[in-house]
C-alpha positions as CSV (number, residue, x, y, z in Angstrom):
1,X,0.0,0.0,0.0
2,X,1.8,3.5,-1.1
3,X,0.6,5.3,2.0
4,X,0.4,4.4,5.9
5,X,-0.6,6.2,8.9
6,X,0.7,6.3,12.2
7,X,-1.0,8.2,15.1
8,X,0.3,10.6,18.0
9,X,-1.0,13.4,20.1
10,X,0.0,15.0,23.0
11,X,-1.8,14.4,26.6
12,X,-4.8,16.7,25.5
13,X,-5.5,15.1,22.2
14,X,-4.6,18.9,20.0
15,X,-1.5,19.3,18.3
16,X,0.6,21.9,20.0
17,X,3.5,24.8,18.3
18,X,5.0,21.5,16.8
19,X,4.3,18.2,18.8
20,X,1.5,16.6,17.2
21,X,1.9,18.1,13.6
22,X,1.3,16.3,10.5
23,X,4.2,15.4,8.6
24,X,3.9,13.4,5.2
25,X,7.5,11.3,4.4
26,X,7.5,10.5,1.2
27,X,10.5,7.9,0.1
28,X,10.5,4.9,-1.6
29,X,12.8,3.0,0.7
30,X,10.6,1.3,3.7
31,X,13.5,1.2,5.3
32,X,14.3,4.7,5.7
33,X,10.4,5.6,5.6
34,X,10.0,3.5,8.7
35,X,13.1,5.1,10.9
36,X,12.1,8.8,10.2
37,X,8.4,7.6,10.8
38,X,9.2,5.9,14.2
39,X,11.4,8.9,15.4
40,X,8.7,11.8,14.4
41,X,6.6,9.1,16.3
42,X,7.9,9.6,19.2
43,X,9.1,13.5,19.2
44,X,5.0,13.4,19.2
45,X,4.2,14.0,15.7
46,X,1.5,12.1,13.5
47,X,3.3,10.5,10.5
48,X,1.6,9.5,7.3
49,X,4.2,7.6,4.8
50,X,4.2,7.9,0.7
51,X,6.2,5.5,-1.5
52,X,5.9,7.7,-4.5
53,X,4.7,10.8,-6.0
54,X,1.4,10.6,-7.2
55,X,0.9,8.9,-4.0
56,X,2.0,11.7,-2.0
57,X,0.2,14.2,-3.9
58,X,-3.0,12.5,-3.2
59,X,-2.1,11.8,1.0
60,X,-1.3,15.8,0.5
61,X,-4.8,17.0,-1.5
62,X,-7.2,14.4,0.8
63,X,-5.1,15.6,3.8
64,X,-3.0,18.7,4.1
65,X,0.2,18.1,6.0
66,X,1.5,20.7,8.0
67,X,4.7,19.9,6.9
68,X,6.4,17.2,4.2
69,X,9.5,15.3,4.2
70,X,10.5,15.0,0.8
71,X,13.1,12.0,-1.2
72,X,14.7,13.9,-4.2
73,X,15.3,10.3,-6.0
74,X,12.0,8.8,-6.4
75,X,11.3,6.2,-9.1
76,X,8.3,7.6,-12.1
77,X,8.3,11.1,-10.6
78,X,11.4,12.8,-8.2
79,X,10.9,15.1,-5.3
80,X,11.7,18.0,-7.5
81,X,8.0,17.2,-9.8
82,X,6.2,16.4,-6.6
83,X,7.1,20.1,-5.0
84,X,6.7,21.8,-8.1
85,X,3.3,20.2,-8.0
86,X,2.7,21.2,-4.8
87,X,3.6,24.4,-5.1
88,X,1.5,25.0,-8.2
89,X,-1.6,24.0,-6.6
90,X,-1.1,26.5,-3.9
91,X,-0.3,29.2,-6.9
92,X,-3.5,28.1,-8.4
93,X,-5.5,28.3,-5.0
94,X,-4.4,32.6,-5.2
95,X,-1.7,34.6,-3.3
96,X,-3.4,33.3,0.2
97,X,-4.4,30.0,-0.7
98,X,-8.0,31.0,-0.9
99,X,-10.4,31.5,2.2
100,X,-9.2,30.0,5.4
101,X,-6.0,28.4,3.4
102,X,-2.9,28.9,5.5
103,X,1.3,29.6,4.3
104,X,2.6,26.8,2.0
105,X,3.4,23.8,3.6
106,X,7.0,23.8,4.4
107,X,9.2,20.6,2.1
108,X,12.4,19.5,3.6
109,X,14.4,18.1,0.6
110,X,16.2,14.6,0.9
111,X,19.2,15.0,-1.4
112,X,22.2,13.1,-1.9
113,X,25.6,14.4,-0.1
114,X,27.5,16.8,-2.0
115,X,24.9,17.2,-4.7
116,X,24.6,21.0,-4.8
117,X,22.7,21.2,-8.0
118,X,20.3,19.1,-6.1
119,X,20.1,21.5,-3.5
120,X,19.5,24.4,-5.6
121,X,16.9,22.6,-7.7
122,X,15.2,21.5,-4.7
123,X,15.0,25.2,-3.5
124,X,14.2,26.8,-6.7
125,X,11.2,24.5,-6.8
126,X,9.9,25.6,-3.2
127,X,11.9,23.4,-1.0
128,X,12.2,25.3,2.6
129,X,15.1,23.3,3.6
130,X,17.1,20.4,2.6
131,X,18.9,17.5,4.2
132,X,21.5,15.4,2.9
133,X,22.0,11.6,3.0
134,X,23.6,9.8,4.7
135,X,21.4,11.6,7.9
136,X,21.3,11.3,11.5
137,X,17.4,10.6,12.2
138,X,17.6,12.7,15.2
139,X,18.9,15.7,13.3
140,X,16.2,15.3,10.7
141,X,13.4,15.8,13.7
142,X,15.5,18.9,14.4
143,X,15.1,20.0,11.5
144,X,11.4,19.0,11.2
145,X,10.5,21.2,14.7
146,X,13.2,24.2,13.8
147,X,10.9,24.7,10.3
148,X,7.8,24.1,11.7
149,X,8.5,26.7,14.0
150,X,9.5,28.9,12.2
151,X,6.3,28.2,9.6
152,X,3.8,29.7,12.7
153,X,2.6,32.5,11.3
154,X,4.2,35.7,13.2
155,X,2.3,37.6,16.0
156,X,1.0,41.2,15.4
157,X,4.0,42.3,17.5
158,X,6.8,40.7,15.4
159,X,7.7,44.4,14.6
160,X,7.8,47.2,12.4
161,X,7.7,46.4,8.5
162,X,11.1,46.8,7.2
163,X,12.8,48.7,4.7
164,X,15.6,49.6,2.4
165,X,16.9,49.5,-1.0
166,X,13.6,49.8,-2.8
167,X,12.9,46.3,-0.4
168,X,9.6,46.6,1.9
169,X,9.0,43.9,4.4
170,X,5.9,42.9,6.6
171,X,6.8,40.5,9.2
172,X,3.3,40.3,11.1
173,X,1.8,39.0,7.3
174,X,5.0,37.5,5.7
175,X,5.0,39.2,2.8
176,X,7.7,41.3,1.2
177,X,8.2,43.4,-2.2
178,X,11.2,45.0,-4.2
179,X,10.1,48.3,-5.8
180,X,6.4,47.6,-4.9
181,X,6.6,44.3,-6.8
182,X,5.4,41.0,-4.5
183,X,8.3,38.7,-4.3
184,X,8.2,34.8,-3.7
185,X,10.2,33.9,-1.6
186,X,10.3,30.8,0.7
187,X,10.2,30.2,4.3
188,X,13.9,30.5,5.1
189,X,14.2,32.9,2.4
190,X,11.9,35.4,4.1
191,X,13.3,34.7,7.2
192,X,17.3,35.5,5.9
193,X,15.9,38.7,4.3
194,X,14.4,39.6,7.9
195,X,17.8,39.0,9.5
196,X,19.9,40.8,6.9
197,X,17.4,44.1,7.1
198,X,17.3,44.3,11.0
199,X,20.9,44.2,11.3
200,X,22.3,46.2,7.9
201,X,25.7,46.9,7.7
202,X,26.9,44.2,10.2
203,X,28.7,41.2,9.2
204,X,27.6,37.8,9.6
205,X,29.3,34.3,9.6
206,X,27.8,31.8,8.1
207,X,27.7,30.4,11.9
208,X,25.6,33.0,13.1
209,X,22.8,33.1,9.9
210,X,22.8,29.2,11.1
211,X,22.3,29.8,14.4
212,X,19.8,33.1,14.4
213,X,18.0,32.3,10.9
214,X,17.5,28.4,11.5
215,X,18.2,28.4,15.1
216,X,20.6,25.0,14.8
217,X,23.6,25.0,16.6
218,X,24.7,22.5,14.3
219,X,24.6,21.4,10.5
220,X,26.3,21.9,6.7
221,X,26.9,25.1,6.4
222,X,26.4,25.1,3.0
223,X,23.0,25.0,3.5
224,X,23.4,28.9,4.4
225,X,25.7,29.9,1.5
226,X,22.5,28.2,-1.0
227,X,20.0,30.0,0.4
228,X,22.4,33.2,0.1
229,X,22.7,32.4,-3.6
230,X,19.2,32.1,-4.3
231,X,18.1,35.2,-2.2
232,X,20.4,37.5,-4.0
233,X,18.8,35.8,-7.3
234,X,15.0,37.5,-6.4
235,X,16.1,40.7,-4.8
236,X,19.6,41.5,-6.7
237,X,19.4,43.5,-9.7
238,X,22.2,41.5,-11.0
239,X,23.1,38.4,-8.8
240,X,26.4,37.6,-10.6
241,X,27.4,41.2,-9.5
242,X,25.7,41.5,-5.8
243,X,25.0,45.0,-3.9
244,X,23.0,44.2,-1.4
245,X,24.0,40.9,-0.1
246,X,27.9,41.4,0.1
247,X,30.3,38.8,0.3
248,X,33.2,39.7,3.2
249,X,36.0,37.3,2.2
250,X,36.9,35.1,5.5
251,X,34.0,36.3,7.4
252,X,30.8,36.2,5.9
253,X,28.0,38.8,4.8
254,X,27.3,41.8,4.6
255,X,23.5,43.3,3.9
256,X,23.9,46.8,2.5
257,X,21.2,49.3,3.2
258,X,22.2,51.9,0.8
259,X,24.5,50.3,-1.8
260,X,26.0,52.9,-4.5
261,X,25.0,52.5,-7.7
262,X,26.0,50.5,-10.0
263,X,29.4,51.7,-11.6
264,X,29.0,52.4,-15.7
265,X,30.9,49.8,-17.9
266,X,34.2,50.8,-18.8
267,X,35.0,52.1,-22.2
268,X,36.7,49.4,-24.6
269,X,40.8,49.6,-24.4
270,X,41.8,50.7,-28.1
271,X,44.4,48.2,-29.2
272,X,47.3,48.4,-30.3
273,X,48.1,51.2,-32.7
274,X,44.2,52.1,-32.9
275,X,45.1,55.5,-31.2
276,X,47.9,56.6,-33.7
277,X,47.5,58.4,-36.8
């Protein structure tokens, strides 16, 4: 059977900030399905399983998940279809999802170690996050609470909406624009931008965005410098040439709240003997 259920709630029978969440896993390997299933089990999650993709689309449409653990390498359809697929139904459903939809549901990518085109796939797709194989199950649950967490929607009094550089943030409604244009950004997306616009002009390690953006005190680091990459791709004007998101070499980055402009291309050197009469 392509998808299983297993049941947990806390003592008062309602799910609370993350125990008792719905999580979909969606892997072919029983093996692996079962071990993630039996350790979200007991952090006090329910778990449904998925063998495959069209099976995971249909556990996700007759039951939205709150959040789903996704295999990149599935047989017929990968992970990378199945999010896009996911993702487009929530396009379809409008900007909000509709009436009384909620945020996408967060994806935490399975991918294999080392991969980074995997990685970025997986986050241009939608992914939130992404872990890489071989895994600890114990950091994966981790994971699975520091996302959901972060996925609550924010309280009136997460703060003043932020600006700069033609950038407008709202925190309370997670939503933000560049030059009144609505961006889409994901989860940990939004949540970098945040961090880079409350503390402009401050360098920050890639230890730091780790600790204060996905609040692990542990993990690939690389996981940071993706999610860099593909925020400068939606909010710089030209990401092979970044002005807002600065590079510090040996230290880190460096958000610039009033970068100068752009510096005109350089006239064309005359060769030799092209300035002689």
């Amino acid at each position: 059977m392509a998808v299983s259920n297993t049941h947990s709630t806390d003592a008062a029978g309602t799910p609370d900030l993350v125990g008792g969440a719905g999580i979909l896993v969606v892997d072919d390997d029983p093996t692996v399905s079962e071990v993630v299933a039996g350790y979200l089990d007991r952090a006090g999650f329910t778990v449904r399983l998925a063998a495959d993709g069209p099976a995971a689309l249909r556990a996700a449409e007759e039951q939205r998940p709150d959040l789903v653990v996704l295999d990149l390498m599935l047989p017929g359809m990968d992970g990378l279809e199945v999010c896009r697929r996911l993702r487009a139904r929530e396009r379809a459903a409008g900007p909000h999802g509709g009436q009384g939809a909620t945020a996408p549901v967060p994806v935490i990518m399975l991918t294999a170690r080392g991969d980074e085109d995997d990685r970025i796939l997986g986050l241009e797709v939608g992914a939130d996050d992404y872990v890489t194989k071989p895994f600890s199950p114990r950091e994966l649950v981790l994971r699975v609470q520091s996302v959901l967490r972060r996925a609550v929607p924010a309280a009136p009094a997460a703060g003043p909406r932020l600006t700069a550089a033609g950038l407008s943030l709202d925190p309370a409604a997670r939503r933000v624009s560049k030059d009144g244009e609505e961006l889409a950004l994901t989860l940990r997306e939004f949540d970098l931008l945040a961090f880079f616009l409350r503390h402009p002009g401050q360098v920050c390690d890639r230890e730091r965005l780790m600790r204060e953006v996905w609040g692990w005190d542990f993990g690939d680091l690389s996981t940071v410098t993706v999610h860099v990459r593909r925020l400068r791709g939606k909010i710089e004007d030209d990401a092979a040439n970044p002005r807002l998101i600065q590079t510090v070499w040996g230290a880190g980055y460096r958000f610039d709240a009033h970068p100068t402009p752009a510096a005109p291309a350089a006239a064309p050197v005359p060769a030799d003997g092209d300035d002689h009469a």
